[in-house]
Biotite code that builds the C-alpha atoms (Angstrom):
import biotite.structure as struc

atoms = struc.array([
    struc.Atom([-11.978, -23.121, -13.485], chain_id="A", res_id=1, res_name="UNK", atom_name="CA", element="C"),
    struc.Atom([-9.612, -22.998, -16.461], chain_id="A", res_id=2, res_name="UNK", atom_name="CA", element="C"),
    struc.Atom([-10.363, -20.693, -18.781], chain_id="A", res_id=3, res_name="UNK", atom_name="CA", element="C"),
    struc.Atom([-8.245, -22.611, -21.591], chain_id="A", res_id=4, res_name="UNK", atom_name="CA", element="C"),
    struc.Atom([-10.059, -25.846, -21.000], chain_id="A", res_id=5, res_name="UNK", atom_name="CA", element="C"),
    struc.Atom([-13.598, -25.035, -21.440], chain_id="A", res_id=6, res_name="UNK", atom_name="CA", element="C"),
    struc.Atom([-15.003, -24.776, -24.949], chain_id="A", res_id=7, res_name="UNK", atom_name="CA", element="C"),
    struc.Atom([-14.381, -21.480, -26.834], chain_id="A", res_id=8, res_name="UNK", atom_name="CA", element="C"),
    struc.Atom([-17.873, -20.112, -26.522], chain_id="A", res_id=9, res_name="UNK", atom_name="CA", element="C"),
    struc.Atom([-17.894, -20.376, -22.551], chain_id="A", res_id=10, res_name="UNK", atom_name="CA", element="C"),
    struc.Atom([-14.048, -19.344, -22.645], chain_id="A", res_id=11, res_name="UNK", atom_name="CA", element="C"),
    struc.Atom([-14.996, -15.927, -24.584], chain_id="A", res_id=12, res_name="UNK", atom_name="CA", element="C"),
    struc.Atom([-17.413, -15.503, -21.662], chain_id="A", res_id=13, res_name="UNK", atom_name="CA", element="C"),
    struc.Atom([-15.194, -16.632, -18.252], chain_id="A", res_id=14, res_name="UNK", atom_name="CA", element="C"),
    struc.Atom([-12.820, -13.901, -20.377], chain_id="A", res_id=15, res_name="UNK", atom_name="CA", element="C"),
    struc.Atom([-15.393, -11.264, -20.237], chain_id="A", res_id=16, res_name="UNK", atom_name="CA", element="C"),
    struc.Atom([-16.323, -12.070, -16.147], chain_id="A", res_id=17, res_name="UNK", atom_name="CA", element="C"),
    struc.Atom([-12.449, -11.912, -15.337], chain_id="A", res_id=18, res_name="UNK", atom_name="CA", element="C"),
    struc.Atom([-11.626, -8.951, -17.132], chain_id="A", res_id=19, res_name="UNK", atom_name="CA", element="C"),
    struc.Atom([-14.840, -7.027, -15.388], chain_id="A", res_id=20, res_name="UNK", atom_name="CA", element="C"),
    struc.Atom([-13.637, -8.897, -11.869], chain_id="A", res_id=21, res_name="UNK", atom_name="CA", element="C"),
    struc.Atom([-10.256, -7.541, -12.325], chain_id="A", res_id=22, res_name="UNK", atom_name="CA", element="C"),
    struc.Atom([-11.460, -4.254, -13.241], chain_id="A", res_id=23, res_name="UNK", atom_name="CA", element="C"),
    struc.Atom([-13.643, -3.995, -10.356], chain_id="A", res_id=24, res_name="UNK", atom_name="CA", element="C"),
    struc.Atom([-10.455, -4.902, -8.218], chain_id="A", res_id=25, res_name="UNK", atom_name="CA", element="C"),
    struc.Atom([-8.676, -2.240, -10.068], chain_id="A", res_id=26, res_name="UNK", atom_name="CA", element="C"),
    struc.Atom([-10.983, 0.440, -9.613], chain_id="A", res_id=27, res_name="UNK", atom_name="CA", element="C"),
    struc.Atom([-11.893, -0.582, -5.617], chain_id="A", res_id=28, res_name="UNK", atom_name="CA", element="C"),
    struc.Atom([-7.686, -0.692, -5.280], chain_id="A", res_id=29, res_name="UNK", atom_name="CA", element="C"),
    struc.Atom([-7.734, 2.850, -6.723], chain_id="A", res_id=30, res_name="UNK", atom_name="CA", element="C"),
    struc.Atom([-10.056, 4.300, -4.350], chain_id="A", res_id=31, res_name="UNK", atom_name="CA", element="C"),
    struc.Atom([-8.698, 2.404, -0.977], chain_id="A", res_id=32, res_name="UNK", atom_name="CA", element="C"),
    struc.Atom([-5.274, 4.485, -1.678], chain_id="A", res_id=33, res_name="UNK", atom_name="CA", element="C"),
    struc.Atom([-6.795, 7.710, -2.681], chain_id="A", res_id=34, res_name="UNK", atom_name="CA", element="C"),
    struc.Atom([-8.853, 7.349, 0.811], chain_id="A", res_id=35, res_name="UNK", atom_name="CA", element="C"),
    struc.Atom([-5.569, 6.436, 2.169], chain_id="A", res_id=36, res_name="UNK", atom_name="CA", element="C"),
    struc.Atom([-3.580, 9.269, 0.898], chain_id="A", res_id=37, res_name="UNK", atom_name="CA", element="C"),
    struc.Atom([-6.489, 11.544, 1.947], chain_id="A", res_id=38, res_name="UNK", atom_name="CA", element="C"),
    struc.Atom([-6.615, 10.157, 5.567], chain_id="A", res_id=39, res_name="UNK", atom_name="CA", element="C"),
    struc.Atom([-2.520, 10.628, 5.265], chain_id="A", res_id=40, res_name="UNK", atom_name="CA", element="C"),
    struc.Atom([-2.874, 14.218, 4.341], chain_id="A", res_id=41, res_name="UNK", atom_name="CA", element="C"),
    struc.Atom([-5.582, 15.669, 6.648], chain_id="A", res_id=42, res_name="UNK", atom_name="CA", element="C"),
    struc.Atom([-3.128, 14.123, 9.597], chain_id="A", res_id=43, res_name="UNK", atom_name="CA", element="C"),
    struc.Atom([0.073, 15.232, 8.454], chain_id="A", res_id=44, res_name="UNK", atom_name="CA", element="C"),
    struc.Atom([1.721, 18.622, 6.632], chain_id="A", res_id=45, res_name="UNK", atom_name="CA", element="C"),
    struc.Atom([4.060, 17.724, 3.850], chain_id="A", res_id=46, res_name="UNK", atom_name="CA", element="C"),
    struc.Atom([6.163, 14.937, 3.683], chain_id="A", res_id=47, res_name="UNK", atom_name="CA", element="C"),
    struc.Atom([4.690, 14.150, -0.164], chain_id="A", res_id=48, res_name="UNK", atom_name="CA", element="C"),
    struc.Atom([7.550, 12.446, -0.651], chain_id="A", res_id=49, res_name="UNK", atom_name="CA", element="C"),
    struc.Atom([7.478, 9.840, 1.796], chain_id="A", res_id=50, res_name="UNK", atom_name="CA", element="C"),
    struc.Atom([3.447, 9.374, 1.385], chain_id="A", res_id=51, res_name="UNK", atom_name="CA", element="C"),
    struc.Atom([3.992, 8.614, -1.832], chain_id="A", res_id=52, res_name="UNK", atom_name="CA", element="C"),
    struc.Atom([6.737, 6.190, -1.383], chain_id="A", res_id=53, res_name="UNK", atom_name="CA", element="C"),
    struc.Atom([4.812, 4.756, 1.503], chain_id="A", res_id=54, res_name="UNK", atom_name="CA", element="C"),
    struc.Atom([2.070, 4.077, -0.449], chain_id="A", res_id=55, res_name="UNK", atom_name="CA", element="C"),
    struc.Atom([3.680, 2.454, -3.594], chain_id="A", res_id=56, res_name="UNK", atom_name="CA", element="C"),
    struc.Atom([5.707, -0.040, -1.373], chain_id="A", res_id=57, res_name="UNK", atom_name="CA", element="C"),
    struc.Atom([2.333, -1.053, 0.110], chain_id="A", res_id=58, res_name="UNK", atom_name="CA", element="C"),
    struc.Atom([0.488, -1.685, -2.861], chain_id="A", res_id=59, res_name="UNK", atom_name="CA", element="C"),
    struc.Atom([4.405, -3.604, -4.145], chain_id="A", res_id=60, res_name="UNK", atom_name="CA", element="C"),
    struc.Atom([3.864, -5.249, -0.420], chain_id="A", res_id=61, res_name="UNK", atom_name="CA", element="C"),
    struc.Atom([7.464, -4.160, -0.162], chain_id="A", res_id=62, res_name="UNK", atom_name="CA", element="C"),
    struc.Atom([9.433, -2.338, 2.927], chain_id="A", res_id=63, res_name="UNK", atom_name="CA", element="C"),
    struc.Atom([10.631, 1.120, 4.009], chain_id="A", res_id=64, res_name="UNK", atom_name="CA", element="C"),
    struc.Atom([12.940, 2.472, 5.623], chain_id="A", res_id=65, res_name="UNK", atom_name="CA", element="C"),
    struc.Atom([12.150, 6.018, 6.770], chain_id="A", res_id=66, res_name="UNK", atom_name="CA", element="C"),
    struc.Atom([15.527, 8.100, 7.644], chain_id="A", res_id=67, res_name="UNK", atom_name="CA", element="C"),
    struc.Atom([15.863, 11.761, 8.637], chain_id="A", res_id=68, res_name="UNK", atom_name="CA", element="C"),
    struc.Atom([16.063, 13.945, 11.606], chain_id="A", res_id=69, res_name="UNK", atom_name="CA", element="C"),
    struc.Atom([14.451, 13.448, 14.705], chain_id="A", res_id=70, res_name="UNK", atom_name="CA", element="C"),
    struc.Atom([11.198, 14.857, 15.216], chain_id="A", res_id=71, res_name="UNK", atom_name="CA", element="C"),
    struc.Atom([9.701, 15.023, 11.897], chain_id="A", res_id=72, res_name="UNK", atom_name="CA", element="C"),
    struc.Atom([6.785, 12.539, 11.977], chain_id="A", res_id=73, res_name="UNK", atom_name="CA", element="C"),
    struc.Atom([8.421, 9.386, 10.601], chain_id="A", res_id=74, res_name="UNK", atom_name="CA", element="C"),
    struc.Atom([7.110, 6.935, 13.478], chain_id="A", res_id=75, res_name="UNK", atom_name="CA", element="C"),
    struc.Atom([3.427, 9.518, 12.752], chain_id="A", res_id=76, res_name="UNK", atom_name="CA", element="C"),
    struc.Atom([3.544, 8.628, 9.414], chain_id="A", res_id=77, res_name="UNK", atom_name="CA", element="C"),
    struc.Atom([4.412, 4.771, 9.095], chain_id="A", res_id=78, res_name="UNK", atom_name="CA", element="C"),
    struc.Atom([1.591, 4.186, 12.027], chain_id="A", res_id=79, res_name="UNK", atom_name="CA", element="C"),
    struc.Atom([-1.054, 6.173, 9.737], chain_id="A", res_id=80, res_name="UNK", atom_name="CA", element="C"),
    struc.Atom([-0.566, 4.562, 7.061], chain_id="A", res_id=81, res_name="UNK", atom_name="CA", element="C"),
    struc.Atom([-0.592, 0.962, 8.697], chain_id="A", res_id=82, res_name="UNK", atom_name="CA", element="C"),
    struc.Atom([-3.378, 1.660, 10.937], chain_id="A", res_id=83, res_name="UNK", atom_name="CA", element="C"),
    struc.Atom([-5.271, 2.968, 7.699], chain_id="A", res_id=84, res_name="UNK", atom_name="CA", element="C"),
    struc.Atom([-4.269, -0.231, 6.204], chain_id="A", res_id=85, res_name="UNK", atom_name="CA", element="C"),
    struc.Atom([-5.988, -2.266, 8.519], chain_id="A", res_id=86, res_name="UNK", atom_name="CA", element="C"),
    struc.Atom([-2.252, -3.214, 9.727], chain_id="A", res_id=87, res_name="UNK", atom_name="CA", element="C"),
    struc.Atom([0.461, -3.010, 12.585], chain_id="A", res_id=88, res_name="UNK", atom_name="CA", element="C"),
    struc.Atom([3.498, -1.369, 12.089], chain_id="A", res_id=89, res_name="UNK", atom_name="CA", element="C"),
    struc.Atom([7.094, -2.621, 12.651], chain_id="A", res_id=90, res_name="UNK", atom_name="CA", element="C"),
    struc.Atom([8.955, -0.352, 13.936], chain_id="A", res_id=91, res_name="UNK", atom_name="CA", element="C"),
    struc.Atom([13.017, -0.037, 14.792], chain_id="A", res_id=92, res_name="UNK", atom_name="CA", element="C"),
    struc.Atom([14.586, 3.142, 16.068], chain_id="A", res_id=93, res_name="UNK", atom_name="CA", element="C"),
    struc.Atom([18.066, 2.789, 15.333], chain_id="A", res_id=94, res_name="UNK", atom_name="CA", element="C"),
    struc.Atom([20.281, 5.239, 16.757], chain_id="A", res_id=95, res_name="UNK", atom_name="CA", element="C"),
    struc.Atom([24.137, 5.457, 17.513], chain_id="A", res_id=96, res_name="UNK", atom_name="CA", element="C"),
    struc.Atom([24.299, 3.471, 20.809], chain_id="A", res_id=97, res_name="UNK", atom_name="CA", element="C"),
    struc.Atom([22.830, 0.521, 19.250], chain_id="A", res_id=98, res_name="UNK", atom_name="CA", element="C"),
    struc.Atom([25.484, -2.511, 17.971], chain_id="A", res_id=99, res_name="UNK", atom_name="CA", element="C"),
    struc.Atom([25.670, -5.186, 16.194], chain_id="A", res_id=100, res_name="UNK", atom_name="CA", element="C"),
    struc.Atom([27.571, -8.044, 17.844], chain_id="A", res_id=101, res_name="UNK", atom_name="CA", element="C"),
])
């Protein structure tokens, strides 16, 4: 319901439930990406960088593009961290021979 429509008594308290909801949200959010980051770690050396950025653009719900040499885990990483999600990646290998017409 809407908090600003009930009477100030029952608003005080609908305050007090949402507040504790979104804390619980909060805290539950908190722990699903340090679980995440842990999972991300035990499967792959280094790449902090990345992680990191990986995992702030999921909890923004925003994209990445991952660029770099061949060979160092990039395809690894962004199927980690979506399977860990619960998710399936998208992935597109660009490389020289490919054009745009």
């Amino acid at each position: 319901p809407d908090l600003c429509r009930l009477p100030l008594p029952f608003r005080r308290w609908g305050c007090r439930i949402a507040g504790r909801q979104l804390r619980d949200k909060k805290t539950a959010t908190w722990r699903n990406l340090q679980i995440l980051q842990r999972s991300l770690d035990n499967r792959i050396v280094g790449h902090a960088d990345a992680k990191e950025a990986l995992l702030l653009a999921l909890l923004a719900r925003e994209h990445v593009l991952l660029e770099g040499p061949p060979g160092t885990a990039k395809t690894l990483l962004a199927e980690n961290l979506a399977h860990g999600a619960g998710s399936h990646p998208f992935i597109v290998q660009l490389h020289r021979d490919i054009r745009t017409e």
